[in-house]
C-alpha positions as a Python dict, from the first residue, in 0.01 Angstrom:
ca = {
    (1, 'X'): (0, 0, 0),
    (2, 'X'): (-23, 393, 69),
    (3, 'X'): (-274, 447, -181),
    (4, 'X'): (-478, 219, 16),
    (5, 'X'): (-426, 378, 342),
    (6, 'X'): (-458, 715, 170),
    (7, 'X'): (-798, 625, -14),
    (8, 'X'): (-941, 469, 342),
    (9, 'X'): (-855, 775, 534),
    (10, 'X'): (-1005, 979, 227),
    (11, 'X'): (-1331, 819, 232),
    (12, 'X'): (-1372, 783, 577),
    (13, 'X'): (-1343, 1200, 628),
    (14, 'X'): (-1541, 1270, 322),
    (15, 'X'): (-1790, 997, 387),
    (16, 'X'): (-1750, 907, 32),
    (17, 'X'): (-1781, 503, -100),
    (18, 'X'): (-1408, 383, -75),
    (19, 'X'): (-1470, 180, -389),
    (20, 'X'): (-1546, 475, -612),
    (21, 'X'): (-1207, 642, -508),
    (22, 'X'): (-907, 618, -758),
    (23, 'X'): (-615, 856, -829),
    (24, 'X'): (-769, 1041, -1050),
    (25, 'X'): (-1069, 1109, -803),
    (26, 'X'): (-1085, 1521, -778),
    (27, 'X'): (-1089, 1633, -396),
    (28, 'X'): (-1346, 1892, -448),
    (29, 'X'): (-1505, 1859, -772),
    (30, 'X'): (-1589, 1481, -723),
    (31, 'X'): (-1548, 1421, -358),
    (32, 'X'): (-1720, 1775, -262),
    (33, 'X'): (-1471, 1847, 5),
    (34, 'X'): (-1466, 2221, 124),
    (35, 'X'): (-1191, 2391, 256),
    (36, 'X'): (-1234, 2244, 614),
    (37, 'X'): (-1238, 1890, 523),
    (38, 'X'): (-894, 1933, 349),
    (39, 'X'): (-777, 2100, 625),
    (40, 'X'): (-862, 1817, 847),
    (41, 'X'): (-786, 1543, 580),
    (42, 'X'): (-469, 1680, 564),
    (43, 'X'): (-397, 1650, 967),
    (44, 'X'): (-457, 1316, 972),
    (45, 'X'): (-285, 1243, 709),
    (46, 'X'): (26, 1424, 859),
    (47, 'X'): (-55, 1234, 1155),
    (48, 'X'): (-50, 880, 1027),
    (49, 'X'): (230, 964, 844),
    (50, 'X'): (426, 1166, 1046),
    (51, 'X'): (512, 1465, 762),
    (52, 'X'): (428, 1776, 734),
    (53, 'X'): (239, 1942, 444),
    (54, 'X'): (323, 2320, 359),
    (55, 'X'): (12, 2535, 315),
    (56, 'X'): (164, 2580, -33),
    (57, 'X'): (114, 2256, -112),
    (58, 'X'): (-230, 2181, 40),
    (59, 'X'): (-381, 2415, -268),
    (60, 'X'): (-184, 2230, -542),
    (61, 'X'): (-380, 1895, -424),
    (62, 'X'): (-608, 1827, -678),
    (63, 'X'): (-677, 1447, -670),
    (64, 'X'): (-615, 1159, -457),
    (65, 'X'): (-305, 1083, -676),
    (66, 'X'): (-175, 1433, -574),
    (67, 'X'): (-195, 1343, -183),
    (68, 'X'): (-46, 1015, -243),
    (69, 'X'): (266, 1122, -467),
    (70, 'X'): (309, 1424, -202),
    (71, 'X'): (323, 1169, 86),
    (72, 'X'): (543, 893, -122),
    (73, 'X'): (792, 1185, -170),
    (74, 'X'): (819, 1325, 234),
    (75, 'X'): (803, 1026, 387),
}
C-alpha cells in the first residue's frame, strides 16, 4: 500500500517511530523535519517512485497525507 511505503521511508529519514505516523502527521510541526530533510525525503521518494516533484509543490506538503495524495496522482 503506498501509504505504507511512504510512512516507512518517512520514518526511516526522520528517525521518527513508524507507528506514530498517520496522514494527518505534520512534516515539520510533528515530525521536526527542517528544510534539508524534506529536501532529501523528497529524493527518495522521487527515486522509489520514479516522479518528479516541482519545487512548487515541495512547500505545499504539509502532512504525510499530502506526500501520499501527490505521489498517488504522478505516478
Amino acid at each position: 500500500m503506498l501509504f505504507d511505503t511512504v510512512k516507512s521511508l518517512i520514518a526511516k529519514q526522520l528517525k521518527a517511530d513508524e507507528s506514530t505516523i498517520t496522514r494527518e502527521t505534520r512534516l515539520v510541526e510533528d515530525l521536526n523535519a527542517d528544510s534539508a530533510n524534506v529536501m532529501v525525503m523528497i529524493m527518495d521518494l522521487e527515486d522509489q517512485f520514479g516522479i518528479m516533484v516541482e519545487d512548487d509543490q515541495i512547500m505545499k506538503m504539509k502532512t504525510v497525507g499530502d506526500v501520499v495524495d501527490y505521489i498517488d496522482s504522478h505516478k
